[in-house]
N, C-alpha and C positions, 0 to 999 in steps of 0.2 A: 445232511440236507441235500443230495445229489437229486437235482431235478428241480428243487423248488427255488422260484426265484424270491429275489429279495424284498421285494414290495408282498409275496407273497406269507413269509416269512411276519414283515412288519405285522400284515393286517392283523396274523394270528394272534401275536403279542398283544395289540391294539386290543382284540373283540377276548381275551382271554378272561375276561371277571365281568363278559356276557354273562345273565340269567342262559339259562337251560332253555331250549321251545321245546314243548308238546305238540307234534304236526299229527294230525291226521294222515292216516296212508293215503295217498296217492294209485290210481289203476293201474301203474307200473309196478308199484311194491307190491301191490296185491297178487298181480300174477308171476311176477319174482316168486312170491312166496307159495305159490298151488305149483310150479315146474319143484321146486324143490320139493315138496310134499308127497307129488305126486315119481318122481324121479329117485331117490332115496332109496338104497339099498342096507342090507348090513351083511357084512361077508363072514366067514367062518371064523374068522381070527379078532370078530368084536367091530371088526372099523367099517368104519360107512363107507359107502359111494356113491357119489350123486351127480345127477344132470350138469353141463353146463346151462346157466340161464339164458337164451337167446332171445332177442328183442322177440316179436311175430313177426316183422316186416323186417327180413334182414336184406342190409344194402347186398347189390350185386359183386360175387369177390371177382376177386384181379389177382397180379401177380407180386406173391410175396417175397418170394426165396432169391429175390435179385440183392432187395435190401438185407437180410440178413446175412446174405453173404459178403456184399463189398462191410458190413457190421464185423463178423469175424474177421476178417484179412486184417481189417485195421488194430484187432485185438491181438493177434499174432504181432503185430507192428510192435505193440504196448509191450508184448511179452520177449519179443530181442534186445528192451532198450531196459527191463527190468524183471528180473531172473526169476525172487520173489514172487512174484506175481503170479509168472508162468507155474511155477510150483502148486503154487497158495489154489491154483484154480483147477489143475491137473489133481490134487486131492478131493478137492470138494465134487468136480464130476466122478470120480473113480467113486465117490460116495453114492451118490445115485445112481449110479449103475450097479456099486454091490446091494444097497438096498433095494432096489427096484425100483425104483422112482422115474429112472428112464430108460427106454431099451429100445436097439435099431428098428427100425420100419422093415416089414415085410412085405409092403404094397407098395406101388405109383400111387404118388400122392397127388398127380399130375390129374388123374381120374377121379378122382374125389374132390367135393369143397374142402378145402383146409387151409391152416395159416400155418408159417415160420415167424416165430418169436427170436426177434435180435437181441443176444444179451452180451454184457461184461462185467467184466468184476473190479470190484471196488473196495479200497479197506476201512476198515471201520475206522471211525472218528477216533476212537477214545483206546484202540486197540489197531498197531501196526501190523502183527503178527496175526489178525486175520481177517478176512475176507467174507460179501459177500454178493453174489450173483444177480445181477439185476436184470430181470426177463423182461424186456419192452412190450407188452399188449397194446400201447400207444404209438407203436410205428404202424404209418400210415400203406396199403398198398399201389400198386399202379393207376389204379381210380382213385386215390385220398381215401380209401376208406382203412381203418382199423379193427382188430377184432375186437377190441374195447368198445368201440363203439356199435357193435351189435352183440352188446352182453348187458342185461340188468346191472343198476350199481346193488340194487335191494334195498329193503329199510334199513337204519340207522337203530343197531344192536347196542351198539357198545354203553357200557351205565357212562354217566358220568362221572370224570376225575375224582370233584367233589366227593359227590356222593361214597364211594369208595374209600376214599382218606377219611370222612367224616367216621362210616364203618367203622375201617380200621381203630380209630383212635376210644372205642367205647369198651374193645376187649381187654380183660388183665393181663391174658396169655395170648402175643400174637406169635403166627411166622407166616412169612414171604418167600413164594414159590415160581419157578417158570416151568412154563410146559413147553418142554424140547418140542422143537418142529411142528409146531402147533398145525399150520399149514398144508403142511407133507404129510398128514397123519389123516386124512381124506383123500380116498384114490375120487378120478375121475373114471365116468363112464368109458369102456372102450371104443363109447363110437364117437364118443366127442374127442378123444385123444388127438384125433388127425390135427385139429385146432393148435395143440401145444406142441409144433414140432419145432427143433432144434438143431445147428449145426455145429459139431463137434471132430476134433482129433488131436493129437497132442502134439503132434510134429506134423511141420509148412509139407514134411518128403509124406507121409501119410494120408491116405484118401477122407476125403472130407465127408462124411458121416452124416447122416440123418435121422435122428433120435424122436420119439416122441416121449413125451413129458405125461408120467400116469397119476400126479398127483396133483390134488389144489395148488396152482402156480402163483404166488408172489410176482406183483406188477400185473394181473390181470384184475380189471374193474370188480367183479364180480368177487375175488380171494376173498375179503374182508369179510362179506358178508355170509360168504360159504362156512371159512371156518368157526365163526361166532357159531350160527345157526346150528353146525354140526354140535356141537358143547352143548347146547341149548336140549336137543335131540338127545343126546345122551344122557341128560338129568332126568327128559321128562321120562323117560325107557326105564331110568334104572331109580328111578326116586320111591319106591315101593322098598328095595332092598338099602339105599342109602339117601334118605332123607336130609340127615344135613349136609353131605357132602352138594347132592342135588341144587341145594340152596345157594353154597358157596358158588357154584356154577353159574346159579341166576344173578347175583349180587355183586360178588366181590372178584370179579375177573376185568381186567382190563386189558385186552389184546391176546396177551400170553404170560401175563403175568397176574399173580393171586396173589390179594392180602386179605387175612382172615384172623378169626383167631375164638377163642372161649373164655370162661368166665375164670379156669384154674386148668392146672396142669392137667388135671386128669382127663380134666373133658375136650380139653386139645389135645389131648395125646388118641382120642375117641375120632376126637373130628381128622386130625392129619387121617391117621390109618382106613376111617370110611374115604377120605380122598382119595385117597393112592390107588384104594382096591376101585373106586367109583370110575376113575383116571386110566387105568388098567383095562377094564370092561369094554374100552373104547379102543384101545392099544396106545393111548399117552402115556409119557414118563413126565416127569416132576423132577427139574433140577434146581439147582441154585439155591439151595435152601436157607434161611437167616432166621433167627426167631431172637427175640428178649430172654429166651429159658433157652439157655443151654441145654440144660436136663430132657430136651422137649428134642433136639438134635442128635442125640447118645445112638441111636440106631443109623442114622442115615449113614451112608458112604463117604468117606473123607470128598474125593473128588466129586460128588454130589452137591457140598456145598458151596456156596457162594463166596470167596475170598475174600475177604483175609479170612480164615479159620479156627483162629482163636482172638477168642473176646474178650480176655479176661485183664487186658494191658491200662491201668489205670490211664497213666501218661498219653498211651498215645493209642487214644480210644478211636474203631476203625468207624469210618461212615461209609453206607451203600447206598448209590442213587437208588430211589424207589419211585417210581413213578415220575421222572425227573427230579424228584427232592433227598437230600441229603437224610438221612435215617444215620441214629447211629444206635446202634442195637445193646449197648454195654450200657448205656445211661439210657435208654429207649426213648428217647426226643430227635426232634427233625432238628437238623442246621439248615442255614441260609451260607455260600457262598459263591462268590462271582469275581472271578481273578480275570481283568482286563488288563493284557498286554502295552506297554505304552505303544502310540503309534507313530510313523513316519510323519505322516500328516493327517489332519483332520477335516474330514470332508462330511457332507451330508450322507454320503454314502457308507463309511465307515463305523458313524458315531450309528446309526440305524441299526446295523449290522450286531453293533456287539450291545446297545438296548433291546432288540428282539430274543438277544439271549436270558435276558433276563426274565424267569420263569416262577409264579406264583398262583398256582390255582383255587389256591383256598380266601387267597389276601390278607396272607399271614406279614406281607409288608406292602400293602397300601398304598402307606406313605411314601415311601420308595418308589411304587409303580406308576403315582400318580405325578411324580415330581418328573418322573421320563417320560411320562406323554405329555406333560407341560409343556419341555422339551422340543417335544417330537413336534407339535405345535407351532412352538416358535423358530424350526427350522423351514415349515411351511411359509409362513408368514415371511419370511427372510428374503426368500425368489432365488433361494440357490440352487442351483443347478447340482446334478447328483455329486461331480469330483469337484466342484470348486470350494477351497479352500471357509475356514468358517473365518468370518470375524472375530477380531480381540475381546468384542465381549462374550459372543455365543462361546470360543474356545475359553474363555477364563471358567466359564461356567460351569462347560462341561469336566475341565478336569478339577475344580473342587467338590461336583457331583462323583466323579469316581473316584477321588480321594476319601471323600465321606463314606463311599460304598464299603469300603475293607471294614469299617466298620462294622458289617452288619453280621462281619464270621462271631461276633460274639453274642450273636443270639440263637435262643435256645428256647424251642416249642416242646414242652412235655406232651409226648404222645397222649398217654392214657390222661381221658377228661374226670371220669366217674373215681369216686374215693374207692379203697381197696374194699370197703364193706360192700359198695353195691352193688345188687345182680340186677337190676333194671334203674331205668328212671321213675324215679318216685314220686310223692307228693314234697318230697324236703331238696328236691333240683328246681329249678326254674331258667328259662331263656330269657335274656335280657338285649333287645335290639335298642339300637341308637340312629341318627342320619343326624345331615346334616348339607346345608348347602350353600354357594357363595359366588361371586359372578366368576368362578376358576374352575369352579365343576362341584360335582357332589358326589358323597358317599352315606355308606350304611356299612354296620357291624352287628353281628353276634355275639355275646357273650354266654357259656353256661354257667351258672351257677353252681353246686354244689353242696351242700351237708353230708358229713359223715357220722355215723352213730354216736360220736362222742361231741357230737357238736361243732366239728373243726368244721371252716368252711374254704372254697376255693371257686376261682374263677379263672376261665379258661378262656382262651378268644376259638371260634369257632369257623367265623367267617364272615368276609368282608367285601365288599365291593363299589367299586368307585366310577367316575366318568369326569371328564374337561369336558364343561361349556363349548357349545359349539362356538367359531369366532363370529359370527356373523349377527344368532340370535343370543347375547347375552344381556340376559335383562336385572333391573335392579333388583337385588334381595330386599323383600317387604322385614321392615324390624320387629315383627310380631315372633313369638319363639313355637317351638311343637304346640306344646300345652293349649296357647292361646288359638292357636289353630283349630288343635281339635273341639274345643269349645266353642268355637263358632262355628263347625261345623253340624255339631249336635243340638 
């Protein structure tokens, strides 16, 4: 989470079992979207290239290259005091420079509009052993300005979460895929390159280097929207020769990662292979692979899939975050866990911290989530200040809240909602919603229903979503129940 602050963090957690908004585009997305349109190349080897999106009124530039460079020194600083590092970083540019992704300047860049992009490297959360490169488009130059800030962000592409997981959970035969370098897999215009320059050398006794960066850059406002749109592009081009793959594009992609699947082996063995080739047409690869059917994996490349790599371990059956949630592919059901550290001390700042981690987009625990914005509530209400210590009762609370939490590793969401007999939803499924509310806050659920041909029935929860009363306006619950409601409304 390098970058985001922690109020920032909260809100997310807080607005996470928000409904979805339908916005209307806005005149900015509009013409985000005619530069890309009209800017849009495709080169020999399948991959796009396209424009950067520039505001029309771009501020006046200044001088960049002062900040990125006192940015480097101080990274050479990072890299005396840890060897690591220095390594981890020296492979990853020798990377982009074998593949092309970035190569010396042969101009004064001095004559030209352009920016220097300050970046450092960072290692992954959940992974020591590696790294990766964070390109700053939000450092400001010698007038305050940034090159973020005379770039479209673009419209808001990406499906949502929900929507995705709901997908997912309808096929018999799913697998989960990333697309390597989703990003980097989009050159940039050569005349907007001057934009993405870089400073680069591997040793303090080495001349310090000016690179510019030839592909969609991560940390630039506009990344996000570039490489969605690019994928988007590439369904609609190639949707004549692979139509379902096309689909999977439109639907089941989140960022850089795909969850998909079909009704039986056969026809997921139909849809992977239109993938791969659909994925290929554009110059993407497809790693990490995990499916429920083994059988459906027998081709890929060992180091293609996603670890652990074998499934077959009753005991000690493996889980892969997917989409932030626990998947375990052997028993095909989601788990819930959350291992909170004991702390030194407990502050408002703390307990926030490791509640924001707490991650649930479908509201497969509600109850859970709504008991921590309770919480969150009554640390507002308190008037503590971010490090000051909690009270005996807010702290007794909080650790039988986290005591109770370990409980929750023993719950188990069966993926697949639909019985093994059915190829759609029928007239023998039905949705079952519920609400309810109370001067603490209110929710709603989902359940689907089920029949299978021999009569067996089943009910699934699908999705949930909840809210705390504001403190201010809580009003009394009228004792009349749904029913009675709706009848007096009709």
């Amino acid at each position: 989470m390098t970058g985001i602050s922690l109020s920032q963090v909260v809100e997310k957690f807080w607005k996470i079992e928000e409904l979805p908004q339908v916005l209307n585009p806005n005149p900015e997305e509009l013409e985000c979207e005619r530069i890309f349109r009209n800017g849009i190349t495709r080169e020999s080897d399948g991959r796009f290239m396209v424009r950067l999106p520039f505001i029309y009124y771009r501020p006046q530039r200044g001088e960049y290259k002062y900040t990125a460079v006192k940015c480097f020194l101080n990274l050479e600083r990072r890299f005396n005091a840890n060897s690591q590092l220095r390594e981890k970083c020296i492979i990853f540019m020798r990377e982009y420079i074998d593949l092309h992704h970035m190569s010396p300047i042969s101009y004064n860049p001095s004559l030209l509009e352009h920016y220097y992009i300050p970046h450092h490297g960072v290692f992954k959360a959940d992974d020591h052993s590696k790294i990766r490169v964070v390109f700053n488009g939000s450092s400001p130059n010698s007038n305050g300005i940034s090159l973020n800030q005379c770039l479209h962000t673009g419209p808001k592409l990406r499906r949502d979460i929900t929507h995705i997981l709901l997908n997912f959970r309808r096929h018999a035969v799913v697998f989960v895929t990333d697309i390597k370098m989703i990003f980097r897999m989009t050159w940039v215009h050569p005349n907007d390159r001057r934009y993405q320059l870089i400073l680069w050398r591997e040793s303090p006794s080495a001349l310090l280097v000016t690179y510019e960066l030839a592909t969609n850059t991560y940390g630039l406002r506009s990344s996000p929207y570039i490489s969605i749109r690019t994928l988007l592009e590439l369904a609609e081009r190639e949707r004549s020769s692979y139509p379902r793959a096309a689909a999977v594009l439109e639907n089941d992609i989140y960022v850089d990662d795909c969850l998909t699947g079909a009704s039986s082996l056969g026809e997921a063995q139909i849809l992977k292979t239109e993938l791969q080739s659909l994925m290929a047409c554009g110059g993407y690869e497809l790693r990490k692979w995990i499916s429920n059917e083994p059988e459906l994996l027998k081709d890929i490349p060992l180091e293609h899939l996603q670890g652990p790599y074998e499934f077959h371990d009753p005991d000690n059956p493996p889980t892969i975050p997917v989409l932030g949630i626990q998947y375990n592919p052997t028993a095909d059901s989601f788990t819930c866990s959350f291992s909170f550290k004991p702390q030194k001390s407990l502050t408002k700042r703390t307990v926030l911290s490791l509640i924001a981690r707490i991650y649930d987009p479908c509201g497969w625990i509600s109850p859970v989530v709504f008991k921590a914005k309770a919480f969150i509530q009554r640390l507002w209400m308190s008037d503590l200040n971010w490090d000051d210590p909690l009270n005996q009762s807010l702290s007794d609370e909080w650790l039988l809240f986290v005591q109770d939490l370990e409980n929750i590793k023993q719950l188990s969401i069966p993926r697949r909602i639909l019985p093994a007999d059915a190829t759609s939803i029928s007239s023998h499924h039905s949705l079952h919603g519920f609400c309810d509310a109370s001067e603490a806050g209110y929710a709603a659920v989902v359940y689907l229903r089920t029949e299978s041909s021999s009569g067996h029935c089943s009910v699934h929860l699908l999705i949930s979503k909840s809210k705390i009363a504001p403190i201010r306006t809580r009003l009394a619950i009228p004792s009349w129940n749904c029913k009675e409601l709706c009848s007096s409304q009709n």
